[in-house]
N, C-alpha and C positions, 0 to 999 in steps of 0.2 A: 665643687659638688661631688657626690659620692656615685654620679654618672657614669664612671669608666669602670668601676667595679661592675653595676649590672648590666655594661655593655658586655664585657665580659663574660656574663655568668648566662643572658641572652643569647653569645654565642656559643657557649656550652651544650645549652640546652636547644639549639638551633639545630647539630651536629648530631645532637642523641634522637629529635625527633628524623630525622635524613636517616640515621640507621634504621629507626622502629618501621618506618615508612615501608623498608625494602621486604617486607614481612609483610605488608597487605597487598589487597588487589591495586593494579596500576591507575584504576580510575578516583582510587582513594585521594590520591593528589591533588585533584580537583577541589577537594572538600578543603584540603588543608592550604591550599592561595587563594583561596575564598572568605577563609574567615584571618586569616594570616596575620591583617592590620590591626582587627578589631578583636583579638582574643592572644592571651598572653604566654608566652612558651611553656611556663610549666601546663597550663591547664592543655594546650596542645598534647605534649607528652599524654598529659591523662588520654586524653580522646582518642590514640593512637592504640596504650592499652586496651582499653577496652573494647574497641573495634576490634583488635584481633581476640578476644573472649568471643565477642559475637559470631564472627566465622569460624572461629574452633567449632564454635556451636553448629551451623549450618554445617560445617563439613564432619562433625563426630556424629551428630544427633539428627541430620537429616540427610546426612550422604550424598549430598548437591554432589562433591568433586571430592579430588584426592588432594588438593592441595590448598592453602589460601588465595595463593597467584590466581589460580584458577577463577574465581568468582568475578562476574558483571556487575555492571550497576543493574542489569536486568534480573537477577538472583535476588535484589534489595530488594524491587518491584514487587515480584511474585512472590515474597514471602507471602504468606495469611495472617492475618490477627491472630486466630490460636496458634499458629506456629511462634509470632513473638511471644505472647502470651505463656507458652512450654519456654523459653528462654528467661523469662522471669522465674518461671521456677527449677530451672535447670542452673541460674546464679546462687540459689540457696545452698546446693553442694551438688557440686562437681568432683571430677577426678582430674589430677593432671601427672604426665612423667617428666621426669624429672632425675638429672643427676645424684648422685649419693657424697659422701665423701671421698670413695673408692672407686668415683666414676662411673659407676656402673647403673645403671637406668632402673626405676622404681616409681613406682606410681605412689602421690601423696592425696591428701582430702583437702579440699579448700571449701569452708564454709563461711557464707558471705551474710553477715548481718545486714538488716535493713537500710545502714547509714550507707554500707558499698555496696548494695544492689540499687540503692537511688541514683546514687552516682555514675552507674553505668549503665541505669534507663535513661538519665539525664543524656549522656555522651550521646547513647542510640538517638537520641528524639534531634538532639542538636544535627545530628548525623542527616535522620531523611527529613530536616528541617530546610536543609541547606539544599539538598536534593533537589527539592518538592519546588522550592523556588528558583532553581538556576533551572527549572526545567528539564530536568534527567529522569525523574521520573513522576508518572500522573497522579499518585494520590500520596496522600501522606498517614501512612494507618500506625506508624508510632506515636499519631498526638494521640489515639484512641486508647494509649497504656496511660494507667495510674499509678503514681508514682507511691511506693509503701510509705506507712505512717511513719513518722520520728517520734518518739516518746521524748517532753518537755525533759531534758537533762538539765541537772543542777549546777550551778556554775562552779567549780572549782576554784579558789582562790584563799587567799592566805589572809587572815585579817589583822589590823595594824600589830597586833601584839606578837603573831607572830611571823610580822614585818619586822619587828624591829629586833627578834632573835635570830632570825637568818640573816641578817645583815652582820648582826655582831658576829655570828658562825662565820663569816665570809669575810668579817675584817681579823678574829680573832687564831679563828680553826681550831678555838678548846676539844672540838669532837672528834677531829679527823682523826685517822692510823699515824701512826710514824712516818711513812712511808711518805702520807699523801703530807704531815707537814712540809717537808723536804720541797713539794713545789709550791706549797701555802706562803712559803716563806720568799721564794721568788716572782710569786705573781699576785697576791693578796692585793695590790693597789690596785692594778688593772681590772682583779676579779670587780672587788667592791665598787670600782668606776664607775662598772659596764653595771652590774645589779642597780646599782642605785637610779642610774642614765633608764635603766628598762624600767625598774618600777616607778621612779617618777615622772615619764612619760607616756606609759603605756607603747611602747615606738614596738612595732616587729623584731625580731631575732634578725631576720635576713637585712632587716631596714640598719641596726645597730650593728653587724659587721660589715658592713657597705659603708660607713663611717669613711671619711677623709678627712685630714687633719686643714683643710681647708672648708669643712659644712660647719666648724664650730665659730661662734660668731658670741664673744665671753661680752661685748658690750652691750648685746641687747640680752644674754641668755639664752642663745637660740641655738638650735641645730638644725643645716638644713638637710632634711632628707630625702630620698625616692621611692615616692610610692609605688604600692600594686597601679596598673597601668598607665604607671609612665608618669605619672604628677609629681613633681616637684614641691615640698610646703615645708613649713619653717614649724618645728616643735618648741614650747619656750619651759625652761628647766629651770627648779628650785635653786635657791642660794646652797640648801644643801648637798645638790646634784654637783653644782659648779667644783665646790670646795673637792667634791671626791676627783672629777674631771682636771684638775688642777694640779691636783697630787700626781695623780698618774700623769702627765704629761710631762710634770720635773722629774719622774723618773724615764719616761720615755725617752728623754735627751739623750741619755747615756748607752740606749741601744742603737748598735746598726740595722738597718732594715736589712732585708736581701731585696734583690734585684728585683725590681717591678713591685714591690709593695713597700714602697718609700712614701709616698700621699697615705696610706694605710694608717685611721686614726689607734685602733686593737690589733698587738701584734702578738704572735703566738711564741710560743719556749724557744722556735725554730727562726724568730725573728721575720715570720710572713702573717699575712693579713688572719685574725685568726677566722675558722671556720666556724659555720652553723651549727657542725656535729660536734666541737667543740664546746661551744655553747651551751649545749643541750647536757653534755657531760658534767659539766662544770654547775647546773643549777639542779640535777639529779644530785651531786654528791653534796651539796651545802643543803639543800633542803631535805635529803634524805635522814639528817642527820638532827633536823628542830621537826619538820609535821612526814614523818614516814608512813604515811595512811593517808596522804593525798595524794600522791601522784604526781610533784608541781614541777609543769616543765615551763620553756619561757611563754610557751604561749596564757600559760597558767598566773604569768607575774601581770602579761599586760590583762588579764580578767580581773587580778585583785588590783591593779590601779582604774580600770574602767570602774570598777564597783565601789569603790574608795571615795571616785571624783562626782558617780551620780550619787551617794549616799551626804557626801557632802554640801552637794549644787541641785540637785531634784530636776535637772537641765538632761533630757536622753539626749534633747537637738547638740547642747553642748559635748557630751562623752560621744557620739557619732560624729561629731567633726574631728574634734580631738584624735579618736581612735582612726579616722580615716575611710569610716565607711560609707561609701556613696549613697547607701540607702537606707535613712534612720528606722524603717522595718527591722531591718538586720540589727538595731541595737536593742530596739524593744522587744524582741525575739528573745535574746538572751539575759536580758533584764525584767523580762518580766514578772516574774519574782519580786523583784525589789517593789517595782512599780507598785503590786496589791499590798507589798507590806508599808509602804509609804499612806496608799489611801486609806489602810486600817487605821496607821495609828493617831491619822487625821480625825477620827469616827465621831470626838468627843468634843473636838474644836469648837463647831459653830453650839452655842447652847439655846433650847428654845423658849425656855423660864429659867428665871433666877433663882438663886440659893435664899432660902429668908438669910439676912442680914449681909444681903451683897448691894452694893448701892448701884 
């Protein structure tokens, strides 16, 4: 199983939050072995972030103290609704200082669209949520925030046609520079693998380099993966998926791993497990190069297989299993799009008279 990877990359991210930590108030702790089981390291990091946004805030804009250490859980307490309330609109644009290149100290503009001002209402609310019931403090006045609208976003993705030019771009590399043939040419089998492994599973970026050469399982067509919180579940991949998988594997033979990324199903130029931000490079420069006015990162390839699979099956329950997410809202959220043009073009189906000369 691909376990030891995100044990790994768990305690990475275990060790980055213990740093962020040392930046808030002491009673912050609290919060973070309270929800520790049941919420997953990266979104921890997040909460960590933005917690210290929020007392930046109280200590710039409302001059509680000189420092963050400084602040109580008594300081949560006594905040006011309109004083949260001015921190909603004190996340639209801020100031912050900040290093240069030259080291030298400068104040930058941070403007926070709607999507990351929700996100760090979100963190606040989860914040005096946790509070409010361990009994730290007596009322809870951030569920009183409303969280800013999202405007229905269009789902980005690539469709079969051109699916099957990016592919070719990625087995072929007619587009690239000179330069970049030069690694085209030593890692074209891996690329195309791993592209085809992602859009015919719709699987995560993180999920697909967590890969172990022990999760593939060629008798059933399966891959097993590890999901967002911790689940375990078996992907099952096209005969065309296999054959790419296959290839790359007879050439895999012939590399040495380095040390500790030997189970490592994707191995990088450096012969280690490859990375996420590798990834992300690797499908920026093949699709930059067939749809450069989309934008298409990996998260982009598993939308044009989720939209693929419900355009094909009319199943949301089936593409929310498939894709992994706990709660089929969250697939009809982002399909729903598809969903009204599905019911449109049903419109003419049922008929309520007949044609003269229909029997």
């Amino acid at each position: 199983m691909a376990l030891a990877y995100h044990e790994e990359l768990d305690k990475k991210n275990t060790l980055k939050l213990r740093e962020l930590q040392k930046d808030l108030p002491a009673f912050c702790n609290v919060f973070f072995r309270g929800i520790d089981q049941i919420t997953a390291s990266r979104t921890k990091i997040a909460y960590a972030y933005d917690l210290k946004v929020f007392f930046t805030y109280l200590m710039e804009e409302l001059k509680l103290h000189d420092s963050i250490e400084q602040f109580t859980v008594s300081d949560v307490e006594n905040c006011s609704i309109p004083e949260l309330e001015e921190y909603m609109e004190y996340l639209k644009y801020r100031t912050k200082k900040k290093k240069n290149a030259d080291g030298e100290m400068e104040t930058v503009d941070i403007l926070n669209h709607n999507k990351s001002i929700k996100r760090k209402i979100s963190s606040l609310k989860s914040f005096y949520n946790y509070l409010y019931k361990a009994g730290l403090i007596s009322s809870n006045k951030a569920s009183l925030l409303s969280l800013p609208k999202l405007s229905q976003e269009e789902i980005i993705r690539m469709d079969q046609g051109e699916i099957a030019e990016f592919l070719d771009e990625v087995e072929n590399g007619n587009q690239l520079s000179k330069k970049e043939r030069e690694f085209h040419e030593k890692n074209n089998v891996r690329d195309l693998a791993m592209m085809q492994l992602m859009l015919g599973t719709g699987i995560r970026v993180s999920e697909c380099v967590g890969l172990n050469l022990s999760d593939l399982d060629f008798n059933n067509n399966g891959i097993r993966i590890h999901r967002k919180g911790g689940k375990n579940v078996t992907i099952y991949f096209s005969d065309e998926v296999e054959s790419g998988l296959r290839a790359y594997l007879e050439e895999r033979k012939l590399k040495i791993p380095a040390s500790g990324h030997e189970e490592a199903l994707f191995l990088s130029i450096q012969n280690k497990r490859i990375s996420v931000r590798s990834v992300e490079k690797m499908v920026k420069k093949y699709a930059g190069r067939v749809t450069p006015l989309k934008h298409i990162t990996p998260h982009k390839l598993r939308s044009s297989y989720g939209t693929n699979l419900y355009q094909e099956t009319g199943d949301i329950y089936l593409v929310a299993d498939v894709l992994g997410h706990s709660d089929v809202n969250t697939t009809k959220k982002h399909y729903a799009a598809l969903e009204e043009e599905r019911r449109r073009s049903v419109r003419n189906v049922v008929r309520l008279r007949k044609e003269e000369g229909e029997s």
